[in-house]
C-alpha positions as CSV (number, residue, x, y, z in Angstrom):
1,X,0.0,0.0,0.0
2,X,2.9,2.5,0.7
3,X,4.3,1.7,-2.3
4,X,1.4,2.4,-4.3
5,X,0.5,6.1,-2.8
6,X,4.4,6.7,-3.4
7,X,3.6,6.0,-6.9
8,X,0.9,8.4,-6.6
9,X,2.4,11.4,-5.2
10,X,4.1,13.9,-7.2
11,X,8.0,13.9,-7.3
12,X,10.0,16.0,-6.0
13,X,11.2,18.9,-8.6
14,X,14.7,17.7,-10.3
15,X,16.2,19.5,-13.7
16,X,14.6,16.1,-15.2
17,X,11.1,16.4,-14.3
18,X,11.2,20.5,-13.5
19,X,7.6,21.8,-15.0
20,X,7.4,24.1,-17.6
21,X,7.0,27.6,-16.5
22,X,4.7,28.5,-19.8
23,X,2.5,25.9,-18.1
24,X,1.6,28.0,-15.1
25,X,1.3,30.9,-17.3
26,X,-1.4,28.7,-19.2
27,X,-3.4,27.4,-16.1
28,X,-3.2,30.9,-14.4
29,X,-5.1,32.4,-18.3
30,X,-7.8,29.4,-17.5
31,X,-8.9,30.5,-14.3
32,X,-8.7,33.9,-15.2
33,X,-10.9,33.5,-18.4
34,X,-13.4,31.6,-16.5
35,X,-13.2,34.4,-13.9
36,X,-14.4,37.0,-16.5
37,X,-17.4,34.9,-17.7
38,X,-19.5,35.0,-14.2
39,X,-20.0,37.4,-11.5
40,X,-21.3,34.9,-9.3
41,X,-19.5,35.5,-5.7
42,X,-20.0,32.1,-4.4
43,X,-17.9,31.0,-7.7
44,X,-15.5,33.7,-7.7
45,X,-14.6,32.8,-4.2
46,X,-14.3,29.1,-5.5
47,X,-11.8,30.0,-8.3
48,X,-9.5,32.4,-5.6
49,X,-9.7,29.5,-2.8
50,X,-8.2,26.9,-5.7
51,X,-5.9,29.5,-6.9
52,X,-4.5,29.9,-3.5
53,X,-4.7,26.2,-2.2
54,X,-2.5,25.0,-5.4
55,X,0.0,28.4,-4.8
56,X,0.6,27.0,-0.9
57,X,1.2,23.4,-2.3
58,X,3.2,24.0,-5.2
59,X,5.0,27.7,-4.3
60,X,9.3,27.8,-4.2
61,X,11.2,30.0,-1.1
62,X,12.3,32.0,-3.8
63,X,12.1,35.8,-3.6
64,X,9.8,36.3,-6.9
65,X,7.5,33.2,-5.4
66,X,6.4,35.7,-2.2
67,X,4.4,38.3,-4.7
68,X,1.1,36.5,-4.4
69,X,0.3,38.4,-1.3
70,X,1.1,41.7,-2.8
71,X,-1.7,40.8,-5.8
72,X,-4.3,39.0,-3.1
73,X,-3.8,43.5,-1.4
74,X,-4.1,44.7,-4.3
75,X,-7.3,42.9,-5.5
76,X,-9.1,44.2,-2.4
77,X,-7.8,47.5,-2.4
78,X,-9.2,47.5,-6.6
79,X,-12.0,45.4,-4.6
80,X,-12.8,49.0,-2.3
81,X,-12.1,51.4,-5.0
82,X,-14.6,49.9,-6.9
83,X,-17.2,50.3,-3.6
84,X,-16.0,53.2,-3.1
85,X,-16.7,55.1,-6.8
86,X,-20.2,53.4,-6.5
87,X,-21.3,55.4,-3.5
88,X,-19.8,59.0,-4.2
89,X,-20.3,58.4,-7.8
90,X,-23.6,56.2,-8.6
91,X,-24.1,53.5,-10.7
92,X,-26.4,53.2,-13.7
93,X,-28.0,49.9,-11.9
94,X,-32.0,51.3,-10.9
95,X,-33.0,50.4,-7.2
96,X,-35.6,50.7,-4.6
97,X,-33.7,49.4,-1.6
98,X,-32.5,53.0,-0.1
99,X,-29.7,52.3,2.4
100,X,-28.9,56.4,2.7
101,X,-28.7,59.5,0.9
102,X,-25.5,61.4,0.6
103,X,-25.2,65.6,0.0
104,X,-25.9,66.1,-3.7
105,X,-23.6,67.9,-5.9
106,X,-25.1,70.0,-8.6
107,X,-23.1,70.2,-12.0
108,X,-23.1,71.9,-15.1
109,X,-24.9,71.0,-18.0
110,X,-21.8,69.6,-20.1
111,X,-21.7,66.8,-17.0
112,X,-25.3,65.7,-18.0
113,X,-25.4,62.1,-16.7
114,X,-22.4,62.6,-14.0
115,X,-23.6,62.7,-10.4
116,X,-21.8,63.4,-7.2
117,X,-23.8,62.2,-3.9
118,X,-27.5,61.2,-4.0
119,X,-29.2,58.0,-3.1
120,X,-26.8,54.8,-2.8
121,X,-29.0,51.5,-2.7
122,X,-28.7,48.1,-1.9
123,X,-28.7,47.4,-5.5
124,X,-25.9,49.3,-6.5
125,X,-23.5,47.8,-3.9
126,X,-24.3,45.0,-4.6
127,X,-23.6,45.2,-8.3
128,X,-20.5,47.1,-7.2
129,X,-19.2,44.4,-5.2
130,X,-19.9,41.5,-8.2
131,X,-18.1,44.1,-10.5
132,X,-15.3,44.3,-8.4
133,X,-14.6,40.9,-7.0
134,X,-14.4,39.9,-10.8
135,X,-11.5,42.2,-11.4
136,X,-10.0,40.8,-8.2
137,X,-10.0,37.2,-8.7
138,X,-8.4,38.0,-12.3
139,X,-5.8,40.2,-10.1
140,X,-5.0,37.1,-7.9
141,X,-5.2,34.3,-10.6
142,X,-2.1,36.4,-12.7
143,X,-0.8,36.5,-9.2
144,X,-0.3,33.2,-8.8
145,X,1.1,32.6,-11.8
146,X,3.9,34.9,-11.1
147,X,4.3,33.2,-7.8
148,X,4.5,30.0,-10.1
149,X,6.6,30.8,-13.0
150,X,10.0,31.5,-12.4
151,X,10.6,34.5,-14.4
152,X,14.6,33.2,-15.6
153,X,13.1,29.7,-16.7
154,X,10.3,31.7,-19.1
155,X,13.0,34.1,-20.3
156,X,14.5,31.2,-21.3
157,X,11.9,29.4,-23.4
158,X,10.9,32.6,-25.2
159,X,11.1,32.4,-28.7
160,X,13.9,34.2,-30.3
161,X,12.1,37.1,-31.5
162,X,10.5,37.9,-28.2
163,X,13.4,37.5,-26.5
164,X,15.0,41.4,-26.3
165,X,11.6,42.1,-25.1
166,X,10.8,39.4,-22.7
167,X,14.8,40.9,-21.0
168,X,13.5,43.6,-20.2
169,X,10.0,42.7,-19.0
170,X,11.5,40.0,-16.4
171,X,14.2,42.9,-15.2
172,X,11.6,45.2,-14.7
173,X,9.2,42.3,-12.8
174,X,12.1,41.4,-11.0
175,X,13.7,44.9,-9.8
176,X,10.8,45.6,-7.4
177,X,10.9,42.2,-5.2
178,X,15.0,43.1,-5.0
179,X,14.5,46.7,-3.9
180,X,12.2,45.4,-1.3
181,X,14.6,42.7,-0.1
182,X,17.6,45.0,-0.1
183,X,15.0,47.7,1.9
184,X,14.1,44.9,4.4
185,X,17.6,43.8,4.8
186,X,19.2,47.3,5.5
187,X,16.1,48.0,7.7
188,X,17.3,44.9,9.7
189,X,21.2,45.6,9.9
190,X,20.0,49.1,11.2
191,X,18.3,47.8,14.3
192,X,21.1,45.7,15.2
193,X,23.1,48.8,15.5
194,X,20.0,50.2,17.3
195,X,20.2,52.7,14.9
196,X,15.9,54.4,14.0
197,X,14.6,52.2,11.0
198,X,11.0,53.7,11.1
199,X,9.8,57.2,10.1
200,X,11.2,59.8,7.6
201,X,14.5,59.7,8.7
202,X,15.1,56.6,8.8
203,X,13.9,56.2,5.0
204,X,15.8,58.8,3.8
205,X,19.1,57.0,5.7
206,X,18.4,53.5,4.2
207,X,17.4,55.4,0.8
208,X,20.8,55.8,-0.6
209,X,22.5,52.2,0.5
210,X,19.4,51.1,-1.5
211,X,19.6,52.9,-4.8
212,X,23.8,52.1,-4.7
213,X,22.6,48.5,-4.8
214,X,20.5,49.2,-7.5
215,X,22.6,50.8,-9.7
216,X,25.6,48.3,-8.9
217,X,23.3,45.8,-10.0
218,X,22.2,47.6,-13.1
219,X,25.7,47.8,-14.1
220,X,26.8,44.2,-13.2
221,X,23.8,43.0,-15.3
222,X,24.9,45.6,-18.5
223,X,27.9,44.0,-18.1
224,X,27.1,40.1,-17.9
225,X,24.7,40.9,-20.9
226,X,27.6,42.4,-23.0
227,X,29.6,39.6,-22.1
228,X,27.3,37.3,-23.4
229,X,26.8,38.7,-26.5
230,X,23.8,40.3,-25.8
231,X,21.8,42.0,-28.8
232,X,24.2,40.4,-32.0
233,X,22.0,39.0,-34.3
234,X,22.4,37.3,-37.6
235,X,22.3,39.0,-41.1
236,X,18.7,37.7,-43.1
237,X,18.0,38.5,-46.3
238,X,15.7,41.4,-47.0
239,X,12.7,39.6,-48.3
240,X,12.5,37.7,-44.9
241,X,12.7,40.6,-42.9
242,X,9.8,41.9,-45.0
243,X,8.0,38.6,-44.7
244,X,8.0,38.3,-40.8
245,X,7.0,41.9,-40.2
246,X,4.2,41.8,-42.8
247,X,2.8,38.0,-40.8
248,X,3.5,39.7,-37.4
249,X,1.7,42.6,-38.1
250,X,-1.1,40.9,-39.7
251,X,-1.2,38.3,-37.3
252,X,-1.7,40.7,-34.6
253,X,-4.4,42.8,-36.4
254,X,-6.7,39.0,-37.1
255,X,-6.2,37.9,-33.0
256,X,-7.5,41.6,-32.1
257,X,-10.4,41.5,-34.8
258,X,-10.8,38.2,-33.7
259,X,-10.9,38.7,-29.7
260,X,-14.0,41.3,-30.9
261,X,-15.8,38.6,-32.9
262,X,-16.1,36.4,-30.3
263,X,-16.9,39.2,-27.6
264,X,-19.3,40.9,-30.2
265,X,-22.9,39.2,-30.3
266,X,-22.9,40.1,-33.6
267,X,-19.4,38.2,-35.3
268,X,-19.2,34.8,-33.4
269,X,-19.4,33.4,-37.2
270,X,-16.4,35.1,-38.5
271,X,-14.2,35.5,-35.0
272,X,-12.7,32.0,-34.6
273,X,-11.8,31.4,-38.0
274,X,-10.3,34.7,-38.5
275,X,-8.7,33.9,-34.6
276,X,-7.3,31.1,-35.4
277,X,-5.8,32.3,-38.8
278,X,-4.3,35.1,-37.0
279,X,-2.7,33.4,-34.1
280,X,-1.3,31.3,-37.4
281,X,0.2,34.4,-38.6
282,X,2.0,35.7,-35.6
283,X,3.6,32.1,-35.2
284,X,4.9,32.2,-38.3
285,X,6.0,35.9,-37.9
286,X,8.0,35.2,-34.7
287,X,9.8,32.0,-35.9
288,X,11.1,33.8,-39.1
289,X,11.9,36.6,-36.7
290,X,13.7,34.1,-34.6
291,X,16.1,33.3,-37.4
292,X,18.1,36.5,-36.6
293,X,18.5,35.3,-32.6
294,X,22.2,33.4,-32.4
295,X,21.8,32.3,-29.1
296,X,21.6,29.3,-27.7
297,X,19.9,27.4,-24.7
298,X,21.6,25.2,-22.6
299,X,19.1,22.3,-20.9
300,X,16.2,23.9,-22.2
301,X,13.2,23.2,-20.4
302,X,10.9,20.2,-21.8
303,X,7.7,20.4,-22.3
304,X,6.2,17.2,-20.5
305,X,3.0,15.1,-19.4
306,X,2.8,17.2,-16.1
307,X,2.8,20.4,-18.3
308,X,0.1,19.3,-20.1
309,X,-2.0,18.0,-17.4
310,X,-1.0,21.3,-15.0
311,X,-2.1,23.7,-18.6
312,X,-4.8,21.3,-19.4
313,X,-6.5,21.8,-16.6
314,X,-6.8,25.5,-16.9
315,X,-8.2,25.5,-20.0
316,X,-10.9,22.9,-19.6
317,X,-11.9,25.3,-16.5
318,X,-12.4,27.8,-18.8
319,X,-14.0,26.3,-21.7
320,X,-16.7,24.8,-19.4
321,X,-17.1,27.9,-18.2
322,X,-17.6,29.3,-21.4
323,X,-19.9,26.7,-22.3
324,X,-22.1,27.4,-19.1
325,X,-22.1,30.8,-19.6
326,X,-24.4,30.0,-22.7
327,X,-26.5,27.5,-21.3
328,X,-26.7,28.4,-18.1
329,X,-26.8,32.7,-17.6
330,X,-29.1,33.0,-14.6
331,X,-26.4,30.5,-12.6
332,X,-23.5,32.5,-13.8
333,X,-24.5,36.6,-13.3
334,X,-27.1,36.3,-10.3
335,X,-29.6,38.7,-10.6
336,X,-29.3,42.1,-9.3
337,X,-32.9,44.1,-10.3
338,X,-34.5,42.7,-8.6
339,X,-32.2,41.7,-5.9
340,X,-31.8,37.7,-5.1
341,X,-29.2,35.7,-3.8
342,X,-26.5,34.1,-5.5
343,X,-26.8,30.6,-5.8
344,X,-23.9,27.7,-6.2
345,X,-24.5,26.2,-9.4
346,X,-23.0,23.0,-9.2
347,X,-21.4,21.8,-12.6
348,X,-19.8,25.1,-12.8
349,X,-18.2,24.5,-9.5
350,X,-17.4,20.8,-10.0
351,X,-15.7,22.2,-13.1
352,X,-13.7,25.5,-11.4
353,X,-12.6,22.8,-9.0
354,X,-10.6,20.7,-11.7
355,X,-8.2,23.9,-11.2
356,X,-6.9,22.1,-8.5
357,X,-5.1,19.3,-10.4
358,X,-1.7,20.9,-10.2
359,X,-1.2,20.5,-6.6
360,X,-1.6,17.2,-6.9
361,X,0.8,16.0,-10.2
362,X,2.7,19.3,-10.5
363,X,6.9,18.5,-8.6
364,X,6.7,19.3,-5.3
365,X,8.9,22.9,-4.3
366,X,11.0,20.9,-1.6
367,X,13.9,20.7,-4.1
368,X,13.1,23.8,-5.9
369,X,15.5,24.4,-8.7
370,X,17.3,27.8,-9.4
371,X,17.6,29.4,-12.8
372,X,21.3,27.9,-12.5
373,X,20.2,24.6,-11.4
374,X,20.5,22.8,-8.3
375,X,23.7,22.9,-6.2
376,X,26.1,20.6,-5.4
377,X,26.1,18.7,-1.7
378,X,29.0,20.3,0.0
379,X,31.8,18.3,1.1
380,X,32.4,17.1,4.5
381,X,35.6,18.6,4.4
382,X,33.7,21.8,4.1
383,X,31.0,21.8,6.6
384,X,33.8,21.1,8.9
385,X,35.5,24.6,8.0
């Protein structure tokens, strides 16, 4: 029997078996697209719980892997905001429950249809709050896919025409967690020394150590990047150049009219087909455009079974949600005029809840690999010095 459940349970993460960071990216999408088809609390709730249960299982120690916090604050700060605007500014939602009556502002006539104050109603909080949470859970689903993905490993399997851009995307996601960690580090030396870490003054102390390591770190990378060979590419001849512009271009212009087709009630006959021939496009774009990267990968990462069942799972939660947002509306946006309470639909929450299947095949974090790959046992020759 022990043998079987060891069978069972996920491995622990190796450089052979190491997930696919894309596949994160992929499941994170899922939840977030099935997030944006329903205002239903009682299911938005469901899809941040599994969000959060599989980023406590399957989260690293590393610095970038703490940020989930920062985007659970800052989906209910969006969360209150949202609140917020709907009780100084209104809402177009109609209602007959008054909970109170704020000073009126009167405005000119060029502001026709702009109020300030007036009558806030059950109604209009409550469509507030379904508005809001929506953009929240989408807030925290991205957010565990950056606690997820390490950002090194995705630089790494971008294709070569993305990959100037996707530098400087991952130096800017990653220079924030840094300056905090040098911030909270100097903080720390400074108490030792019982030296003030808190207030003005002490900011304006630690402010300077903090922007010295930046910039030493700005230069070190310049310089590791240079070293590297950094920006070289390889000479094409003019007619591919031409060729992958023209596809990217135009692959980018069919996914956007696309995207509208399917949103639009009116072009859900054109919007896949012209969709899919765009994303076609832009692949093709970006592997000609690929042709002028020289660099190489070493131990690229491999796109296996986990990946597919960790980014499969994501995308079956959100094309059942899709589907049930066609068959089943009333389940999926509650009604709000006239005010009833939400109700738990339960195939769309037996499907939200296949989003858990990574915390149970995805490699387990207890041998969490760096971007350089995992280090050698130290010698006993060592650990005695």
């Amino acid at each position: 029997m022990s043998s079987a459940r060891a069978g069972l349970r996920a491995p622990e993460a190796n450089r052979s078996n190491a997930l696919h960071p894309g596949a994160w990216w992929v499941w994170a999408l899922g939840l977030g697209t099935a997030a944006s088809r329903t205002t239903n609390p009682l299911l938005l709730g469901l899809l941040v719980g599994v969000a959060g249960y599989v980023v406590a299982a399957r989260r690293s120690e590393a610095p970038w892997a703490r940020s989930y916090g920062a985007f659970v604050k800052l989906g209910l700060f969006v969360l209150g905001i949202r609140l917020v605007f709907a009780v100084f500014l209104g809402s177009p939602i109609p209602g007959s429950h008054t909970l109170f009556t704020l000073p009126d502002v009167d405005l000119p006539e060029w502001a026709q249809g702009v109020r300030i104050g007036g009558r806030v109603t059950a109604e209009t909080l409550v469509f507030a709050l379904y508005d809001g949470l929506k953009l929240a859970t989408l807030l925290i689903c991205m957010g565990a896919a950056n606690a997820l993905a390490n950002p090194a490993r995705l630089l790494k399997s971008l294709p070569g025409a993305l990959y100037e851009a996707g530098v400087a995307v991952v130096v800017a996601l990653t220079f924030a967690p840094q300056l905090i960690a040098d911030l909270q580090r100097l903080r720390a030396a400074r108490r030792l020394r019982g030296r003030p870490d808190r207030g003005i003054r002490g900011l304006l102390q630690v402010g300077l150590p903090v922007l010295e390591g930046a910039l030493e770190r700005s230069v070190a990378l310049a310089a590791a990047m240079d070293a590297r060979g950094y920006g070289r590419t390889a000479a094409v001849p003019p007619l591919v150049r031409h060729t992958t512009s023209a596809l990217t271009l135009g692959g980018l212009i069919g996914v956007c009219a696309g995207t509208y087709g399917l949103l639009a009630a009116e072009g859900a006959g054109f919007g896949l087909p012209v969709l899919l021939v765009g994303v076609g496009a832009a692949l093709g774009g970006l592997w000609l455009g690929g042709r002028r990267s020289v660099r190489t990968r070493y131990r690229p990462d491999v796109w296996g079974v986990r990946a597919w069942l960790v980014s499969g799972s994501g995308a079956a939660v959100a094309a059942l949600m899709i589907r049930f947002a066609s068959t089943d509306p009333a389940g999926l946006h509650p009604g709000v005029v006239p005010l009833v309470a939400p109700t738990l639909p339960l195939w769309p929450a037996a499907c939200v809840l296949l989003g858990l299947l990574p915390a149970f095949v995805a490699p387990s974090p207890a041998a969490a690999l760096s971007p350089r790959g995992p280090r050698s046992p130290r010698s006993p020759r060592k650990e005695a010095r």
